[in-house]
N, C-alpha and C positions, 0 to 999 in steps of 0.2 A: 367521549362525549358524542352523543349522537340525536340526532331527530327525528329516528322513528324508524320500521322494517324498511318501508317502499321505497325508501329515495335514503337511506343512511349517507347520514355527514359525519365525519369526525374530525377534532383538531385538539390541536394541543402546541406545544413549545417547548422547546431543547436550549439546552445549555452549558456551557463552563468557564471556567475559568482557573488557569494553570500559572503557578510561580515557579521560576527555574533560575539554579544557581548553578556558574560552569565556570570552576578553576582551572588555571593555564589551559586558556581556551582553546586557541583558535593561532595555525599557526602563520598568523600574521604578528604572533608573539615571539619573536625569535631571539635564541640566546647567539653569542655573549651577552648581547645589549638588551634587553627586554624592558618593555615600560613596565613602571611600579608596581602598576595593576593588572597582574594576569587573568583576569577575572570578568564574567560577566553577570548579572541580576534583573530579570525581567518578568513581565508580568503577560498573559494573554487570555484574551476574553473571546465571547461569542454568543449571540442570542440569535434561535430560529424560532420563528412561528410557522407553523404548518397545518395548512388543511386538506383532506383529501373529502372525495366521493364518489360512491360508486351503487348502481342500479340496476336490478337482473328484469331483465325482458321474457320470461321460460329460459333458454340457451344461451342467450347475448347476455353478456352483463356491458355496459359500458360504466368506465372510470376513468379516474384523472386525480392528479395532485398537484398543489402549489405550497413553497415554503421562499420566506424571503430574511436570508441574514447577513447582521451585522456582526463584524471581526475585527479584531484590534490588537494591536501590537506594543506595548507601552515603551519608555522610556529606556535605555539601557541596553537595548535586545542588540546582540549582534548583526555587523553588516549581513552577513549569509540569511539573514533573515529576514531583511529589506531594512534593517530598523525598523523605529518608530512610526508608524504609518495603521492605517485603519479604511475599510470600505463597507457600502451594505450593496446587496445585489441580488437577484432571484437567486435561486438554488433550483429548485424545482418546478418546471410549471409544463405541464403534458399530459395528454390524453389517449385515452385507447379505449379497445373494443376485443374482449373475450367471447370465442363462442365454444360449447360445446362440455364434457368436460370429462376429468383425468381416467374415467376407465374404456370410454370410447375413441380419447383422442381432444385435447383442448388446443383451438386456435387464438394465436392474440397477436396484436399488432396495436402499437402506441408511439407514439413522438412528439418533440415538444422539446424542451430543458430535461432532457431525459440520461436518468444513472443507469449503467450498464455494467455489468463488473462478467467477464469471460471466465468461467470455472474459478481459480480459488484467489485471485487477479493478479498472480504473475506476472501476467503481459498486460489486460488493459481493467483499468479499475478507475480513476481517479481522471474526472473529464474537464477540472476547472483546476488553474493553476493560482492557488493561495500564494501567499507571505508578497516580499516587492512591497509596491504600491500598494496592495491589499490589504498586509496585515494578517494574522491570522495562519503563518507559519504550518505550526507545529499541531494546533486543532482540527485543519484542513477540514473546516464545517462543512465546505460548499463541493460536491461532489459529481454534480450533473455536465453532459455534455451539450453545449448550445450551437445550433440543434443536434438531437439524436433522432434515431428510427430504428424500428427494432421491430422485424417479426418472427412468428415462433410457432413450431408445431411440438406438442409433447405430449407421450403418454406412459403407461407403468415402465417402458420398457427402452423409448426411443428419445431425442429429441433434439431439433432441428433448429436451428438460428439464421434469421440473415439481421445484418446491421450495419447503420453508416455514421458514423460518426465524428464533431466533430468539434474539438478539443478548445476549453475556454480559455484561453492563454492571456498573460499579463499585457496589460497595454500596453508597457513599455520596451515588450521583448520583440514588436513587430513578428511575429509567429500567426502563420493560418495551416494549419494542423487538420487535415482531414484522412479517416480512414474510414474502409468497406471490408466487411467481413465475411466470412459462412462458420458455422460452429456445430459439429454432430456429437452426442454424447449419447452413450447407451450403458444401461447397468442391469443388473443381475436382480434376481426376486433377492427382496431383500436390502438392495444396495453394497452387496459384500463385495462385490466389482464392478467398478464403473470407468469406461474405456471412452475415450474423448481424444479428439480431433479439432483443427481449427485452418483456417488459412486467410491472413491480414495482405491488403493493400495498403499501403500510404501515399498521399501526396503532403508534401511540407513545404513546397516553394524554396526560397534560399537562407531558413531562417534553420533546418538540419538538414541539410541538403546531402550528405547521406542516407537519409529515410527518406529522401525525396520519390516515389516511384519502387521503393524497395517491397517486395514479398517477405511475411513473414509466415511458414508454418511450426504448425505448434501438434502435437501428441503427451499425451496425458496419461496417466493410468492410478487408479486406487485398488488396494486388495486389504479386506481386513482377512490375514489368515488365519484368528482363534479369537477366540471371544476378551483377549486380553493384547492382540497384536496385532495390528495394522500397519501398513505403507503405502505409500503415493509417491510418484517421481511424475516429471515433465520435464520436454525437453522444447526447443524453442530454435530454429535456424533461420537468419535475416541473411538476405541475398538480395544485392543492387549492383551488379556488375562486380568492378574492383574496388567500388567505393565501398562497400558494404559484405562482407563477406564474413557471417560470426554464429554464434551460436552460444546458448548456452542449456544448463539441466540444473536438474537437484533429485535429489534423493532421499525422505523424509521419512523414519520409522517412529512412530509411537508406541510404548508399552505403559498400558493400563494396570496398577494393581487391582485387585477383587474389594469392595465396598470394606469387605471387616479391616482392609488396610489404610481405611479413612483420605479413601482416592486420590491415590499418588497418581500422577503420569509423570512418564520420563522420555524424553523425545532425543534425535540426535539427526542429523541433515548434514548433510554435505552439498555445498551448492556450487557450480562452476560457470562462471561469466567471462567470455574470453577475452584476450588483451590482443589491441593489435603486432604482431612480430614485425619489426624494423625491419626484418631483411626480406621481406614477401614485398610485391607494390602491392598486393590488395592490401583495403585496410580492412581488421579482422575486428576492431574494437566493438564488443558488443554493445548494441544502445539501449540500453534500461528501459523502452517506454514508457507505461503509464501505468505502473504498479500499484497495490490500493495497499491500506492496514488488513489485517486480518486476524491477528491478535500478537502479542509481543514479539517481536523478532520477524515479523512477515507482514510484507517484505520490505522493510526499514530494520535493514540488521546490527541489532545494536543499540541503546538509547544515545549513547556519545557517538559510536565511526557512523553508522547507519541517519543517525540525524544530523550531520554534521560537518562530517568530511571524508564519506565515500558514497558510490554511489554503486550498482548492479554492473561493473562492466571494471574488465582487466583486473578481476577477483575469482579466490578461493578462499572459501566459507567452512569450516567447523563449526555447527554446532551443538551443547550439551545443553538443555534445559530440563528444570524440574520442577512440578507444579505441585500443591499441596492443598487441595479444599478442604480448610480448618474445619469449617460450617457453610452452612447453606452461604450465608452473607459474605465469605473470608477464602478467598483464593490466594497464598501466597507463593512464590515464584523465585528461580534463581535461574540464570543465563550464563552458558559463557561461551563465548568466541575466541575462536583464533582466522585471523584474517590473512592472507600470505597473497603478493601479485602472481598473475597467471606470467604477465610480459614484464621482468623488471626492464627492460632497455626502451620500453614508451610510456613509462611514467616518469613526470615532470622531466624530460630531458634524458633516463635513462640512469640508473641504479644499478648496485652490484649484487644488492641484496634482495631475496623475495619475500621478507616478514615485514608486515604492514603495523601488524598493530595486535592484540589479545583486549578482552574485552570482561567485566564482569558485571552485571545487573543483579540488582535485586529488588523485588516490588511484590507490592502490598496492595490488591483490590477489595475494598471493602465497601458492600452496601448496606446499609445499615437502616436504609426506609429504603422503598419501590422506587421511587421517583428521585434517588437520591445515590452516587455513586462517587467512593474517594480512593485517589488512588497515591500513592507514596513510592518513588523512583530512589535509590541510591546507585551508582554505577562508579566503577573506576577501570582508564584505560591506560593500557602501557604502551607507548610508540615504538612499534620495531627499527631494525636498522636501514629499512628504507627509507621511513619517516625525516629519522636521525640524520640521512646522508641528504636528502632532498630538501631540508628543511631545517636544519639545525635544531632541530625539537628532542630534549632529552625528557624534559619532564613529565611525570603521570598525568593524566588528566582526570580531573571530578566531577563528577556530576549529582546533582539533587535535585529534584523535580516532585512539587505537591499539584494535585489535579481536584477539581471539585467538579463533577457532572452533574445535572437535573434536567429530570426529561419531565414532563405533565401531559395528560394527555387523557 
């Protein structure tokens, strides 16, 4: 929806709403004794309005967006998920100034409520802390960092980042989360490789005071080697003295079949997030920062251990996925995980065993109008002997989840 070449407005509004069902949940469920009902059933909602605009001067374009939404939590939902609770709040609201553009060299600088996601958001993606108070969990609508800043140099071949940013965190975690970054990326005619760089500061005051003042560098790399196979790895090292000493990588190949095989991919990633070792005084625990979605299994690994109850640190990651685009409209999907500790002796107290957990998803994206997106989740996980000894948890865990999305615009 727009008003015209010279001054172009556009808006529109976003939406869902997701029902989720999760057998012997949560292991606040513990046998011998377990309550009745090992079970949870809940509901979550979310409405954005969003308008942007933007205006070309010959070279200069200046632009800006604002989106403001409401999230909800209903009845039922697990503690880990704030409960029942609900908020509405900006999401987006920020402005900038593009000059120049992509074959000579385009300059831009913008700030405000500002989204920022660093290559594919491993490390920083997700600027506004949902669920709590908030509500709104698992849809994580609100995305922006209040405030951000963000300038950029890029052309076919180079491009340059500074950014400072700084993280919207729940009112009730007393958290003021600030970082400063630089970010260099360069790729190949084509895109066939693309080589990437980064280096994070943080300040967090006393609320992770491990990240407090800690350095993170980051290295990157993507190569497609045939027209049917590619890979990407990154790697990540956080350093703050002995409070902070960790790192972590992964390693991701994709293989494409050829279109007459009615577009299989088949993926497979090994990812490593370090634990911290009891007998070092550093602590080596890697901290997960501020990772964003990017599509099933990344990087929320998992619809039950990855939503639920594990997080990117004092883990090793297998994983098998396979993707099948039925039809234009019909993507279906199967995951599987196996999850093992990097440190068993600084989880919960210290364990004998290093299997966490195995994991299997299966899901069903279908859109079936433009503006109209449904997605269908079945998952079940098995609790390894770590789980079992730290936790008394023998039994499988279930999961169902239907999703309804609508975008307009």
């Amino acid at each position: 929806m727009a008003s015209g070449q010279e001054e172009p407005i556009a808006w529109g509004i976003a939406g869902g709403y997701g029902y989720f069902d999760f057998r012997n949940s949560l292991y606040a469920d513990r046998i011998p004794d377990p309550p009745a009902d090992l079970g949870d059933s809940w509901g979550e909602l979310f409405v954005e309005p969003w308008i942007t605009a933007e205006r070309d001067f010959g070279n200069v374009t200046l632009f800006g967006r604002a989106s403001f939404a409401y999230a909800e939590t209903g009845s039922g939902a697990p503690d880990l998920s704030g409960g029942e609770a609900n908020s509405a709040d900006f999401d987006d609201a920020y402005a900038g100034l593009r000059y120049g553009d992509s074959k000579s060299g385009q300059w831009e600088i913008a700030g405000g409520r500002y989204p920022f996601e660093l290559a594919n958001g491993f490390l920083i993606s997700d600027g506004y802390a949902d669920g709590g108070s908030r509500g709104g969990l698992w849809s994580n609508a609100r995305k922006a960092f209040a405030p951000g800043g963000h300038a950029s140099f890029r052309n076919d071949r180079h491009r340059f980042d500074l950014f400072y940013l700084e993280r919207d965190d729940r009112p009730e975690s007393g958290a003021d989360t600030r970082l400063r970054g630089v970010n260099y990326a360069w790729s190949s005619p084509g895109e066939r490789m693309v080589l990437g760089a980064a280096l994070l500061e943080f300040d967090t005051g006393s609320f992770r005071p491990r990240l407090d003042g800690a350095r993170v560098a980051n290295v990157r790399g993507y190569f497609q080697l045939s027209e049917a196979l590619g890979i990407d790895a990154e790697y990540a090292r956080e350093r703050n003295g002995n409070a902070l000493d960790a790192s972590a990588w992964y390693v991701h190949a994709t293989w494409s079949l050829p279109p007459a095989a009615r577009d299989w991919n088949i993926e497979y990633r090994y990812a490593f997030f370090e634990g911290d070792d009891p007998a070092t005084p550093a602590d080596e625990k890697y901290d997960p920062l501020f990772p964003g979605f990017q599509d099933w299994g990344t990087w929320f690994q998992g619809e039950i251990a990855g939503g639920w109850f594990i997080s990117n640190s004092n883990l090793r990651s297998h994983m098998l996925r396979v993707t099948w685009q039925a039809r234009a409209d019909v993507r279906i999907g199967a995951s599987f995980f196996d999850f093992t500790l990097d440190q068993p002796g600084s989880f919960e107290g210290g364990v004998a065993s290093r299997a966490l957990a195995r994991e299997l998803d299966l899901i069903l994206d279908w859109s079936p109008l433009d503006f109209l997106n449904l997605t269908v989740v079945l998952a079940r996980g098995n609790p390894g002997a770590a789980v079992e000894e730290a936790f008394d948890r023998r039994n499988n865990f279930r999961y169902g989840m239907f999703y309804l999305g609508l975008a307009f615009e």
